[in-house]
PAGUDO-980638 format. One record per residue (C-alpha): chain; y, x, z. Coordinates in Angstrom, 2 decimals. Layout:
REM PAGUDO-980638
R  kette       c2       c1       c3
R      A        Y        X        Z
...
This chain:
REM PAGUDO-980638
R  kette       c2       c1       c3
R      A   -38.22  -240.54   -51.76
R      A   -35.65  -239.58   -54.03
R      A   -33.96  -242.64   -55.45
R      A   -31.00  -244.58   -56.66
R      A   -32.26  -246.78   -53.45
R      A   -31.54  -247.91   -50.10
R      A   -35.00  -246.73   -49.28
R      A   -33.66  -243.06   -49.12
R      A   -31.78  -243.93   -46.23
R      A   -33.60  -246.63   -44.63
R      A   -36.65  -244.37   -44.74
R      A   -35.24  -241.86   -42.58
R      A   -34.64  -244.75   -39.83
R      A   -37.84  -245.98   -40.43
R      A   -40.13  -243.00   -40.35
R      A   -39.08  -242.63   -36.66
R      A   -40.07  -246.22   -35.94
R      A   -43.63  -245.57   -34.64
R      A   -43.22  -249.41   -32.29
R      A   -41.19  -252.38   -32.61
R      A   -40.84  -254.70   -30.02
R      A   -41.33  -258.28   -30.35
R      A   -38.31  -260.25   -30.48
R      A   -37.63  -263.43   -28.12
R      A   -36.42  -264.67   -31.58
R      A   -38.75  -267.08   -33.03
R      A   -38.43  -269.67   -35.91
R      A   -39.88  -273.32   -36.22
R      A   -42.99  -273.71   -34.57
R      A   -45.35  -275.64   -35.65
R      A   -49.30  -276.50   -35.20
R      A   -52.34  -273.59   -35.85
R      A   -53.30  -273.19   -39.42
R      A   -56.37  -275.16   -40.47
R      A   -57.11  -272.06   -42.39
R      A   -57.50  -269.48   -39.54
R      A   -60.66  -269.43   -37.71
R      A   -60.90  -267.90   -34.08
R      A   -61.29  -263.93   -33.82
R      A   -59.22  -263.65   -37.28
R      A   -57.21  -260.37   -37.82
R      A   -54.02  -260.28   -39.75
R      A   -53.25  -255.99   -40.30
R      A   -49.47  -255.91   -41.32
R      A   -47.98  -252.61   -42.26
R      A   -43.98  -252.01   -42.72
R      A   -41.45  -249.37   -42.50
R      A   -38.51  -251.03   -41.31
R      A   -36.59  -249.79   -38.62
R      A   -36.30  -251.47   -35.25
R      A   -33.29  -252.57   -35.42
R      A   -32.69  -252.72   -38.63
R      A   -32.00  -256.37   -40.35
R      A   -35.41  -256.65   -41.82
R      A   -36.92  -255.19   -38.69
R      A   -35.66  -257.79   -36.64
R      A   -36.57  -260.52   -39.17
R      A   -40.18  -259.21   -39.22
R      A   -40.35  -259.28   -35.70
R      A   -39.55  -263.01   -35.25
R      A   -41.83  -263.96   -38.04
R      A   -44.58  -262.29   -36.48
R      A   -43.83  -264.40   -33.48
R      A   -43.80  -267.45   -35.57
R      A   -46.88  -266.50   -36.78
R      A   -48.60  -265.67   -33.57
R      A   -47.43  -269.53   -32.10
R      A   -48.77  -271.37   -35.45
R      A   -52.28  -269.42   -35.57
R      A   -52.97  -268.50   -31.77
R      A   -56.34  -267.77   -32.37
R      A   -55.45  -265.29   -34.91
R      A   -54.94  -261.53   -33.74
R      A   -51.52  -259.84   -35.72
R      A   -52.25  -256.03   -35.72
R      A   -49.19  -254.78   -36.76
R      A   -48.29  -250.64   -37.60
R      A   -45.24  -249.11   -38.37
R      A   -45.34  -246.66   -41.13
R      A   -42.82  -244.20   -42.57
R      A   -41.86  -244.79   -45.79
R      A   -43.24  -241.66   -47.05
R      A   -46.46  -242.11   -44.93
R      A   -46.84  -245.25   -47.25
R      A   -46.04  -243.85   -50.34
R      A   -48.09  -240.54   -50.43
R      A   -51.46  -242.37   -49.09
R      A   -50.91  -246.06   -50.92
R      A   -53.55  -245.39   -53.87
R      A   -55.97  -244.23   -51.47
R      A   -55.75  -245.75   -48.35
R      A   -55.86  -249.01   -50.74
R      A   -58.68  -247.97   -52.35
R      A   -60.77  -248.03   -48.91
R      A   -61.85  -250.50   -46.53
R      A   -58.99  -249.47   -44.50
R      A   -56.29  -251.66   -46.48
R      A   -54.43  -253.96   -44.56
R      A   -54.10  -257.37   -45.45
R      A   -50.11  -257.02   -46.25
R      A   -47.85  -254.70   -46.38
R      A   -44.60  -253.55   -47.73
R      A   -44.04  -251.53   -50.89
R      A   -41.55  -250.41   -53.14
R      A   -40.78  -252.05   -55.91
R      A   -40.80  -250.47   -59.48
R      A   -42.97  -248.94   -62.37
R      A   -44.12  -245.92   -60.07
R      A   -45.08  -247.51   -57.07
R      A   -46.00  -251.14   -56.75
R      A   -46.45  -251.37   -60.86
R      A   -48.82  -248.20   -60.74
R      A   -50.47  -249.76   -58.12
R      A   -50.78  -253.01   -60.10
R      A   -52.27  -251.13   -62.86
R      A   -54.83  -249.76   -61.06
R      A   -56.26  -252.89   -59.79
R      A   -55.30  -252.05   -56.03
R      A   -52.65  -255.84   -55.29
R      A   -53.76  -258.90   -55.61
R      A   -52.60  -260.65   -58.28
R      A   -50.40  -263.69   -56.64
R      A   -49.79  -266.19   -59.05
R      A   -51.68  -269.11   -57.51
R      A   -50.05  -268.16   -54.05
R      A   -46.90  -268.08   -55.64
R      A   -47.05  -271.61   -57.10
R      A   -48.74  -273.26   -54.13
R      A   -45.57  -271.62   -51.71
R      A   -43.18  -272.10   -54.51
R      A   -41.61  -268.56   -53.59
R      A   -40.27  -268.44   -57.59
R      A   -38.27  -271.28   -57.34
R      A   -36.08  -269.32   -54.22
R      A   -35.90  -266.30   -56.58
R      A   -33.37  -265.54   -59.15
R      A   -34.55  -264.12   -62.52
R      A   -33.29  -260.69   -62.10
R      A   -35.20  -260.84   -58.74
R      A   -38.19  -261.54   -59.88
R      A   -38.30  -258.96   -62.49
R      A   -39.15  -256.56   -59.66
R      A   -42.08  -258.39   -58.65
R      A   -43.74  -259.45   -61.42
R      A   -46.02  -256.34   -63.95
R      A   -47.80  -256.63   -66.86
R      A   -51.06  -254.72   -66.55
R      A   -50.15  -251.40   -67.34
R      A   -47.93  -251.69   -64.69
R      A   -44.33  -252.53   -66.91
R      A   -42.27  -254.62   -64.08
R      A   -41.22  -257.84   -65.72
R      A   -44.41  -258.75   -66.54
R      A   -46.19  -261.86   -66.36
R      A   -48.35  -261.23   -63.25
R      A   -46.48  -261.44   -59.81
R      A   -48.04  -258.38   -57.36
R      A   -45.25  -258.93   -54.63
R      A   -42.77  -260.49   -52.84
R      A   -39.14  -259.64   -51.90
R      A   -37.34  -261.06   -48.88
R      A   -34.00  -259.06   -49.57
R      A   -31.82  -257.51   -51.98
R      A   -29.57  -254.83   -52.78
R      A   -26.34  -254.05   -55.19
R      A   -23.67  -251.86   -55.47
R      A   -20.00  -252.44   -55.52
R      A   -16.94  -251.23   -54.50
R      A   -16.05  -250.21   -51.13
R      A   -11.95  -249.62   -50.79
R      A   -10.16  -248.81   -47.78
R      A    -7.77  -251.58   -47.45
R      A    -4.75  -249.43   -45.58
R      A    -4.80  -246.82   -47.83
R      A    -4.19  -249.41   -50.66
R      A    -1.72  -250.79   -48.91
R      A     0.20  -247.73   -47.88
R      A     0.42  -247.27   -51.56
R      A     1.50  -250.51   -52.66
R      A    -1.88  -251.24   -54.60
R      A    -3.34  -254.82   -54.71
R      A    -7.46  -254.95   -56.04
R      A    -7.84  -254.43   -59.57
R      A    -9.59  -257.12   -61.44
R      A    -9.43  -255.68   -64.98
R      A   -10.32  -252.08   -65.86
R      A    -7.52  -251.35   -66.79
R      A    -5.52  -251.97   -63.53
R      A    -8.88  -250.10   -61.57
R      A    -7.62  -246.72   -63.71
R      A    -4.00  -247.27   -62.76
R      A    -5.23  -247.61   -59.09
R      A    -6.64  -244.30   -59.74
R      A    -3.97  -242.77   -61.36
R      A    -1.54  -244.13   -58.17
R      A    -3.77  -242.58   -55.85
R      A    -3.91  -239.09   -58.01
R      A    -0.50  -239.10   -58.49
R      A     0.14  -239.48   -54.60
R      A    -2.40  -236.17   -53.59
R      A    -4.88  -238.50   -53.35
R      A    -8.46  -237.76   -54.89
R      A    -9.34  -241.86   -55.04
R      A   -13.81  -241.78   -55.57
R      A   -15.52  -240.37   -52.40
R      A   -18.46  -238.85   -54.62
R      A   -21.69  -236.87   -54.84
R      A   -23.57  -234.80   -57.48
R      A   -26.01  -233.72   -55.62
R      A   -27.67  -236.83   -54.44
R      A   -27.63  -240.43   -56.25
R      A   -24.09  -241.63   -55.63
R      A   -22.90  -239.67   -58.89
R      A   -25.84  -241.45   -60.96
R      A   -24.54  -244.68   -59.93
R      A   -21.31  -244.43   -61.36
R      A   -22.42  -243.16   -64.82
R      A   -25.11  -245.77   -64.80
R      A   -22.61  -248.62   -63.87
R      A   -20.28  -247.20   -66.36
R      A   -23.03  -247.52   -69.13
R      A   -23.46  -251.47   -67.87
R      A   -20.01  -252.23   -68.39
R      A   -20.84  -251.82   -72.36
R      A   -24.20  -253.05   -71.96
R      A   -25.85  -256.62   -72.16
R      A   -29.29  -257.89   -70.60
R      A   -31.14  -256.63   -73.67
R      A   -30.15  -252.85   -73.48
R      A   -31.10  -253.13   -69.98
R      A   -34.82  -254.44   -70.72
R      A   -34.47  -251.73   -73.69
R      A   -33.73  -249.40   -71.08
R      A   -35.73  -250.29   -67.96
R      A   -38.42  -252.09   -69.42
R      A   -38.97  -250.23   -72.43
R      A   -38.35  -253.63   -75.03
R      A   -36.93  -251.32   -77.78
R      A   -36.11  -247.10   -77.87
R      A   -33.00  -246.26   -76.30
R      A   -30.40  -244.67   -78.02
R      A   -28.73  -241.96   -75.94
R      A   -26.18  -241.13   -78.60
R      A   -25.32  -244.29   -78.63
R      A   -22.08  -246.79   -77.44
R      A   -23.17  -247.68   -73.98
R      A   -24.49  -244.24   -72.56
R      A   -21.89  -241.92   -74.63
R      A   -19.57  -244.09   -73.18
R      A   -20.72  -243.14   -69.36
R      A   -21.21  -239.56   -69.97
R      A   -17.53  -239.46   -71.51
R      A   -15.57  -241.19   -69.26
R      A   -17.57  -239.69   -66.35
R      A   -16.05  -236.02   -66.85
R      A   -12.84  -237.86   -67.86
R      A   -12.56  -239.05   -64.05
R      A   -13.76  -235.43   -63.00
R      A   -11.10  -233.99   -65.45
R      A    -8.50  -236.88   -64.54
R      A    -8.91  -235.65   -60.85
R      A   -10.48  -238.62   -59.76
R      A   -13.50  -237.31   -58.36
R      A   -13.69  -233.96   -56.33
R      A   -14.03  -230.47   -58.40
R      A   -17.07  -229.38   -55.69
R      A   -18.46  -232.81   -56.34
R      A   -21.76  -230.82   -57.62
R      A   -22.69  -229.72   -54.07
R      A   -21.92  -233.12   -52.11
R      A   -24.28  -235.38   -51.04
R      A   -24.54  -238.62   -50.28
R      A   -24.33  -238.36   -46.73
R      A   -21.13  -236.32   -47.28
R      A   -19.54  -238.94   -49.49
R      A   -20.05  -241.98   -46.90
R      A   -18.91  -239.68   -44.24
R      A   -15.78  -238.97   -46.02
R      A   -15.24  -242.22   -46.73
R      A   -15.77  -243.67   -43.45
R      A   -13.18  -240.59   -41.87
R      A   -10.35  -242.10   -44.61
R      A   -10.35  -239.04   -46.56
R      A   -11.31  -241.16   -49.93
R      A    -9.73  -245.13   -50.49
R      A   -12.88  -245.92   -52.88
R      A   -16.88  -245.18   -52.54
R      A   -18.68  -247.04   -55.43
R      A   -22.01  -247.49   -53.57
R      A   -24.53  -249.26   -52.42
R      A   -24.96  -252.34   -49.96
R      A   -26.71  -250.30   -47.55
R      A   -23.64  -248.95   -45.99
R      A   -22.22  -252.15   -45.21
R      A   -23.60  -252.45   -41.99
R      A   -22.86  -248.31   -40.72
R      A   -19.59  -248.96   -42.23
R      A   -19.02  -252.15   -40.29
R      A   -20.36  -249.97   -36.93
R      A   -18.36  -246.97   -37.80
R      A   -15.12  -247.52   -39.08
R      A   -12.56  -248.11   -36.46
R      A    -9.28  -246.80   -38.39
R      A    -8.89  -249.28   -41.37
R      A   -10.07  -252.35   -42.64
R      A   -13.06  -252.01   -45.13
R      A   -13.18  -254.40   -47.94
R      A   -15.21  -254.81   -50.87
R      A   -14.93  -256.22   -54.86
R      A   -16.82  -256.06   -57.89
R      A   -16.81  -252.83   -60.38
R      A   -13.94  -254.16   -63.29
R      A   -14.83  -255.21   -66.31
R      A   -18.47  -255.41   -66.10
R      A   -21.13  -258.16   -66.00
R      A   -23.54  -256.22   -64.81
R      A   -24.30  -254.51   -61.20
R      A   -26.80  -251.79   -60.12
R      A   -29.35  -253.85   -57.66
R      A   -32.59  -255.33   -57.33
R      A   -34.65  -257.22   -54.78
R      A   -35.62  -255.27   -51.87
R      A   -39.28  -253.75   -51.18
R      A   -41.80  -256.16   -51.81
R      A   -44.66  -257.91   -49.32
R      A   -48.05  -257.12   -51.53
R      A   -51.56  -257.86   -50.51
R      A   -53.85  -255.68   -51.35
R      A   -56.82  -256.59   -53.64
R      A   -59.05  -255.01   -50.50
R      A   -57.28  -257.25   -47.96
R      A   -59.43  -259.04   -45.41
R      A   -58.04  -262.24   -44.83
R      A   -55.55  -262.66   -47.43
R      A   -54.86  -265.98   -46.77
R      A   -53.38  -265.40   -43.85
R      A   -51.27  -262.85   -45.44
R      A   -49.77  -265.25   -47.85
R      A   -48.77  -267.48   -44.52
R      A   -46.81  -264.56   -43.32
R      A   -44.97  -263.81   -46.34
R      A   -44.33  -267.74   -46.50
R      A   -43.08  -267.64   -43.02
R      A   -40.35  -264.47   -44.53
R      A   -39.00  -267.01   -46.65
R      A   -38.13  -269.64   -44.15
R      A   -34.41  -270.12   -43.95
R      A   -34.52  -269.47   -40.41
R      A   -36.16  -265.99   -41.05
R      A   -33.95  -264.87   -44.03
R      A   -30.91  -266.08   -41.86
R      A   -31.51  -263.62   -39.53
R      A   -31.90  -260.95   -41.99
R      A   -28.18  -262.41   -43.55
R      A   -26.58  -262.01   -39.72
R      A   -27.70  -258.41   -39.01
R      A   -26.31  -257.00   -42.09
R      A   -29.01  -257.38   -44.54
R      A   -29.14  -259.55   -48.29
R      A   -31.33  -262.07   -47.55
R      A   -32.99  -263.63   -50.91
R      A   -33.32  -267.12   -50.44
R      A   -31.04  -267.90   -46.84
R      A   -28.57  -270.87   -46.93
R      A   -24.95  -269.83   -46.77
R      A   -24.51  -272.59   -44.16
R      A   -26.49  -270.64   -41.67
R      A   -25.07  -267.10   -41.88
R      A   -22.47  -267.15   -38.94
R      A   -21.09  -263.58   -38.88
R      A   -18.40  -263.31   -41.18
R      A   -18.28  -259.93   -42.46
R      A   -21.91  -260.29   -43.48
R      A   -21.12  -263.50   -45.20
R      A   -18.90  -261.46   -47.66
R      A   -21.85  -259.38   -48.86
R      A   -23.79  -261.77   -49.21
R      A   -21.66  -264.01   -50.89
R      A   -20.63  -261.19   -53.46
R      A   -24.66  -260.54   -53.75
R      A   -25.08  -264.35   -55.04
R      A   -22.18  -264.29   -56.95
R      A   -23.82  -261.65   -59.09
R      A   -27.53  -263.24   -58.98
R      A   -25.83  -266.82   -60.39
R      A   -25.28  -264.70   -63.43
R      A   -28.04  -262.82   -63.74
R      A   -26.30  -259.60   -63.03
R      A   -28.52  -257.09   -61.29
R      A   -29.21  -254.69   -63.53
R      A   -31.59  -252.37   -61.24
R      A   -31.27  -248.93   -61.31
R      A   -31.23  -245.69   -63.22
R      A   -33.82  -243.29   -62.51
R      A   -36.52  -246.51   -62.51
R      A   -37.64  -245.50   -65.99
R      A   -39.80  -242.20   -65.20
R      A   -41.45  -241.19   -61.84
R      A   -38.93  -237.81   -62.56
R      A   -35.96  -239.30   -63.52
R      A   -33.63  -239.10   -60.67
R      A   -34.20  -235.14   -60.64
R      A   -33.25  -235.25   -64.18
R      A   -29.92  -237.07   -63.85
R      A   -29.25  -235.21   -60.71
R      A   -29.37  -231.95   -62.57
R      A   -27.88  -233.11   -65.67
R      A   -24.54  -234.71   -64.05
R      A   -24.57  -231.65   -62.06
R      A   -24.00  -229.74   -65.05
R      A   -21.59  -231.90   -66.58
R      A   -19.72  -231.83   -63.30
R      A   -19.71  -228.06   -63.41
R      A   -18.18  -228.17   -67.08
R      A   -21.70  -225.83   -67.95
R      A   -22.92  -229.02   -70.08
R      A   -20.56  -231.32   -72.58
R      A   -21.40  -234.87   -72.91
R      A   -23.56  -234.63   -75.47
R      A   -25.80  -231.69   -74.09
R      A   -26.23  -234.09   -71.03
R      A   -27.21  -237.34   -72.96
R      A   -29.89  -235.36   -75.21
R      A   -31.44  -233.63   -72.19
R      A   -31.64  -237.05   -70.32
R      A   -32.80  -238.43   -74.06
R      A   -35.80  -236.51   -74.53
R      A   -36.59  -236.47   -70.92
R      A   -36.56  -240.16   -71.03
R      A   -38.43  -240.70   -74.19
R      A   -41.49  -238.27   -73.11
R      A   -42.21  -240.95   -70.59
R      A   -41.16  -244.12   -72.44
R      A   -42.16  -243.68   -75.91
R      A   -46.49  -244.56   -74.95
R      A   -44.97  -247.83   -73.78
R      A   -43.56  -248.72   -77.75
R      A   -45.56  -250.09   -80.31
């Protein structure tokens, strides 16, 4: 899955998942549901990894679960992401569905799905549970499609338990060997740049290759945006001009920094693997990334102190909810389904997804105890309290990201300007998004 995601990574973990063990971790218990009936099945599909932080969560709410419906028989299967993915329409489309499962979240996957009448439409289980009210806007964006399968619709098809931004990783000895404090305007971020450069020091651990590239210039665009050019842009509201302020802006200042020196000359042929390597070996002091590095980061940097802060200048943050819990429309016994999800959104549940290094959606600060994990997740509400999350770019067509891969590449090779880049992406872009204006 090629995306401006966690799920590229986690994928990979979770594809080799085929069991998961079940957890002596278990939340409230409580009495049997009234609803379940003896000889009940509930068929749960995800394709989280063992030990990941939503792994482990899953595991002790299907042990919740199993103690407040014992007559009720949890079948659960691991899946690979891209086992999912490349079988979802049809496999839904059978008798074989299972009665939840997780999905990604977007116009391609869980929209398209939406659209072609394969999730159940959840708005009465949504105000029965009251899941909205424990989701910020921006959040729920992601979960809710309109019925040609637009996210931000008016029709909620899923459910997210977690989240994901990106921000600013720095390596805190490196800044202090050079007598740099964080920057909190823009301004001072390019002089920490130009410190580093001017020391030997190429400052962005980067890739071309892969997504991490696509980030930047998309986060650069944000920090001349506002909520409606990002509805323009992800939800198709209005045409998108890609001569315009915002994206000429990104594409400009993006070969600036490869011009300026502060991003690798090869930076074409890196990937993203190489970039978070780098970082973590100290040969970069900044990675503009993603929160799914925060926990290998924590695990694999031993020779200086990692910290984190919030791109300069900018109200706005690449992120989104997590994948999503959907039911689909050919579930068996979806009530049971929408107990499961409701048991994901128990405090006790989400906690454990905010202690193993995950971004839990609706956990109480109060109850996260590990203290590095508390920073993310504390910079992750910070930017949900002002409806920040932007989501990400190559959400608009299902060929997007191979398109700003390329294109980036090209700019990063000096074989495109600026302008080549932006009309390239334009009309790639509006061949997609242009059936959706009226």
């Amino acid at each position: 899955m090629a995306r401006f995601t966690r799920t590229t990574q986690r994928a990979l973990v979770a594809a080799s998942a085929m069991t998961v063990a079940a957890l002596a971790l278990a939340g409230c218990s409580g009495s049997g549901s009234s609803d379940a009936e003896s000889g009940d099945t509930l068929v749960l599909w995800h394709y989280e990894g063992e030990d990941s932080a939503m792994g482990k969560a899953w595991d002790a709410a299907i042990e919740t679960f199993k103690e407040e419906n014992p007559d009720v028989t949890v079948e659960f299967e691991a899946k690979g992401f891209e086992q999912i993915r490349s079988t979802a329409s049809q496999v839904l489309n059978s008798d074989e569905a299972p009665d939840v499962m997780e999905y990604n979240k977007g116009n391609a996957t869980a929209g398209l799905l939406a659209s072609q009448g394969l999730l159940t439409d959840l708005n009465d289980a949504v105000a029965e549970y009251g899941w909205g009210d424990l989701l910020a806007p921006a959040l729920q964006t992601t979960a809710k499609y309109s019925p040609d399968g637009v996210m931000g619709g008016d029709t909620w098809y899923g459910i997210p338990n977690y989240g994901e931004f990106v921000t600013v990783f720095y390596n805190e000895d490196m800044f202090a060997d050079a007598g740099l404090e964080v920057p909190t305007t823009y301004d001072e971020f390019i002089d920490v740049l130009d410190a580093f450069v001017a020391e030997g020091i190429t400052p962005l651990a980067e890739a071309g290759a892969e997504y991490p590239l696509g980030q930047l210039w998309y986060q650069l665009a944000l920090s001349q945006a506002d909520r409606q050019w990002v509805d323009d842009y992800q939800l198709y509201a209005n045409p998108v001009d890609w001569q315009g302020e915002q994206i000429s802006y990104a594409t400009e200042t993006l070969k600036q920094y490869i011009d300026a020196g502060y991003i690798s000359a090869d930076v074409a042929g890196m990937k993203a693997e190489d970039a978070g390597t780098a970082f973590i070996a100290g040969q970069y002091p900044i990675f503009v990334s993603g929160s799914w590095w925060y926990g290998r980061f924590l695990s694999e940097i031993s020779d200086f102190q990692l910290g984190l802060f919030p791109f300069p200048g900018s109200d706005l943050s690449l992120g989104s909810s997590g994948n999503l819990w959907v039911v689909p429309e050919n579930a068996k016994n979806k009530e049971l389904a929408y107990e499961f999800i409701d048991i994901t959104m128990r405090p006790e549940i989400q906690a454990i997804i905010g202690n193993n290094g995950g971004l839990p959606v609706a956990a109480n600060e109060s109850d996260i105890t590990d203290e590095a994990s508390l920073q993310l997740i504390s910079a992750f509400n910070a930017i949900n309290a002002q409806d920040g999350l932007a989501f990400y770019p190559d959400w608009p067509t299902p060929t997007f990201y191979d398109a700003i891969v390329a294109n980036l590449q090209e700019l990063a090779n000096g074989t495109a300007t600026p302008e080549q880049v932006q009309t390239s992406l334009g009309d790639e872009y509006d061949s997609y998004a242009s059936q959706y204006w009226e």
